[in-house]
Structure formats: structure tokens, C-alpha cells
C-alpha positions, -999 to +999 in steps of 0.1 A: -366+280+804-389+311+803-393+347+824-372+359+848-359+326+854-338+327+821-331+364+828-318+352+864-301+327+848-284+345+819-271+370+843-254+347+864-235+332+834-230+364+820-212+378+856-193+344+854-179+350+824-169+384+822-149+373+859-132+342+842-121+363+816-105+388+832-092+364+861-078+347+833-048+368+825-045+380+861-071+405+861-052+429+838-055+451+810-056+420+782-081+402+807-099+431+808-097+436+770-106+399+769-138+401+788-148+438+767-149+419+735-166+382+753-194+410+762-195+429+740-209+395+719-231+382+741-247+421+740-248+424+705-271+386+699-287+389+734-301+426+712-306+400+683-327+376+696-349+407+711-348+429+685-360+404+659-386+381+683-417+397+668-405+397+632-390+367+631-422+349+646-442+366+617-418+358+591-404+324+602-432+306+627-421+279+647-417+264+683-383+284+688-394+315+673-425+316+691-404+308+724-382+340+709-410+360+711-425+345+743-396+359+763-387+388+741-384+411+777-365+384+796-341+387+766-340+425+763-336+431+804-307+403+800-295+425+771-294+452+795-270+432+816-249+418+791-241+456+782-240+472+814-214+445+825-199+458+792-198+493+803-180+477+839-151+467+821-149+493+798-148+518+835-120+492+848-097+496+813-101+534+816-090+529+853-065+503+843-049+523+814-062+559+806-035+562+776-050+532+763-085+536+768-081+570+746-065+553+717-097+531+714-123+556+718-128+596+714-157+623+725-178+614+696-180+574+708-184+581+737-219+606+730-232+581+706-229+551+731-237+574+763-271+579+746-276+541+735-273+536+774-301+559+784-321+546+761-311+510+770-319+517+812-353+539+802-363+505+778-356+482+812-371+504+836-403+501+813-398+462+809-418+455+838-458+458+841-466+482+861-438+510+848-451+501+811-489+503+823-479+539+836-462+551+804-487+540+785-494+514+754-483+544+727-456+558+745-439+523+757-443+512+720-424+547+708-398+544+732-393+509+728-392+518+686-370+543+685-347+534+711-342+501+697-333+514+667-313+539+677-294+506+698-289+490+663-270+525+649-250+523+676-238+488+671-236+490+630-212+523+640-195+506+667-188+474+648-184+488+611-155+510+617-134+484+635-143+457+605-112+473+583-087+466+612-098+435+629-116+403+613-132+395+650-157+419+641-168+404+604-192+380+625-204+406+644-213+429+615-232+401+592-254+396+624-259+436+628-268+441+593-291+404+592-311+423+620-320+449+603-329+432+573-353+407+595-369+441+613-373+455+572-386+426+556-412+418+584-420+460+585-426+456+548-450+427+548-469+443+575-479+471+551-485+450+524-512+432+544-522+463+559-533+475+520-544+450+511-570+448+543-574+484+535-584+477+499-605+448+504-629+475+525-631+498+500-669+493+485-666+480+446 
């Protein structure tokens, strides 16, 4: 499955799940705790699979990687869903239980992740051709650079601090950290070539 097809189709999963887990326990607050965590997941290797498509098709070349890269937008606009149905049920616990909504988050969260949101609905609105055509090739690229970046901060913060107190998010913090490494190591073998193109110009 490829395009918006897969997007299509990994939004209606995503929307089925996030209701099955909160239906689950009668649609309340450990439902909706249930279904926070389920998506907060599928967010974090949905951001995986399109934060790494390029690297990983440099570094690791192959029928699935290549596939990975094909539909790198298609997975970053599904992303975008994954985490705004995120932010839904986040809204419905603060509705549900404002005591408890402040015990798991403060001001400071709240900035950091506010910001990861802009960027993530600026990066969609620019996932489609003619939006990226008007920003521009440099500008989509920057945008696209630092916000995805800026994504990955807010996941290692997000998940690192709750690692201490809650082994659920061990998985989820190897993956963050495996990202990075993949961006890194593909970042750094791009230079390499880079100089050594660069040096095989230079007259003798």
C-alpha cells in the first residue's frame, strides 16, 4: 500500500483504536489514560519510520527501506494524526479529571509540546505539492529540518523523564535514541562523501 491510500488507511485504524480503547473501560479516565499511552506509540514509530526514511534508505538499501522512503509524507501526515488524536484524549482527560491532568503535566510541558504541535501542523500543511511548491525547495527543507528535530527533543524529553518511574516507556526511549543515531550516522557519511567529492576536484 502506497500514498494517501496508506495515509487513509492508517487513520482509520488509528481513530479505531484510540475509540476501542477508551470504550473499553467505559469511556473513562483509565480508558482514556489507556488510549493516551496506545497513541502516544503509534505517534512516536509512525515519527520513526518518517524521520529515518531517507537515512535509512542510504544506510541500509532494500525493497522495505526504499518503500520507507517512497511514502516518507504519507507516513509523516499519518504521524500528524496519530498525535493530534493524541492531543484529543489528552483535551478529554483534562475535561475528565483536571486534578489529575495537573499531576501529569506542568506549564513547562505543556510550552515544549505546544510548540512541537505547531511545528507538526506547519510540516503537514507543507506535505502536499502545491503548499511546498509555494514555500519553496530551501524553506520546506528548513522547516522540515528543524522542526523534525525539534519533534525528536520533544519525544526524548517527554519519554526520558517518565523512564525512572514507569518501564512502559524503556521501549519507547531505545527507539527515540536509535532515531537519532540513524539521522547521525547517515548525516555523517554524507559529509564524508561530500569531502571526499570535494577533494577528488581539487587539481593535483
Amino acid at each position: 500500500m502506497n500514498g494517501w491510500r496508506l495515509t487513509g488507511t492508517l487513520s482509520l485504524l488509528l481513530g479505531a483504536m484510540t475509540l476501542y480503547f477508551a470504550a473499553s473501560h467505559g469511556w473513562d479516565i483509565e480508558g482514556v489514560r489507556l488510549a493516551i499511552r496506545a497513541t502516544a506509540r503509534t505517534s512516536l514509530v509512525l515519527f520513526a519510520l518518517a524521520f529515518t526514511a531517507s537515512a535509512l534508505a542510504e544506510l541500509v538499501p532494500s525493497e522495505v527501506t526504499r518503500w520507507q522512503r517512497r511514502n516518507r509524507r504519507y507516513l509523516g501526515v499519518s504521524f500528524a494524526v496519530s498525535h493530534f488524536i493524541h492531543l484529543g484524549v489528552i483535551l478529554a482527560l483534562a475535561a475528565l479529571d483536571r486534578e489529575l491532568f495537573w499531576k501529569l503535566t506542568n506549564i513547562t510541558t505543556i510550552v515544549l509540546a505546544g510548540t512541537a504541535y505547531l511545528f507538526i501542523a506547519a510540516m503537514t500543511a507543507t506535505s502536499f505539492d502545491r503548499t511546498a511548491a509555494w514555500l519553496g525547495p530551501r524553506n520546506w527543507r528548513l522547516l522540515h529540518l528543524i522542526g523534525g528535530w525539534y519533534i525528536w527533543i520533544s519525544f526524548a524529553v517527554a519519554v526520558g523523564k517518565r523512564v525512572p518511574i514507569d518501564s512502559f516507556y524503556w521501549p519507547m526511549a531505545a527507539l527515540v535514541l536509535a532515531i537519532a543515531v540513524v539521522r547521525l550516522v547517515a548525516m555523517s557519511r554524507r559529509n564524508r562523501q561530500r569531502m571526499a567529492s570535494d577533494a577528488r576536484r581539487i587539481p593535483a
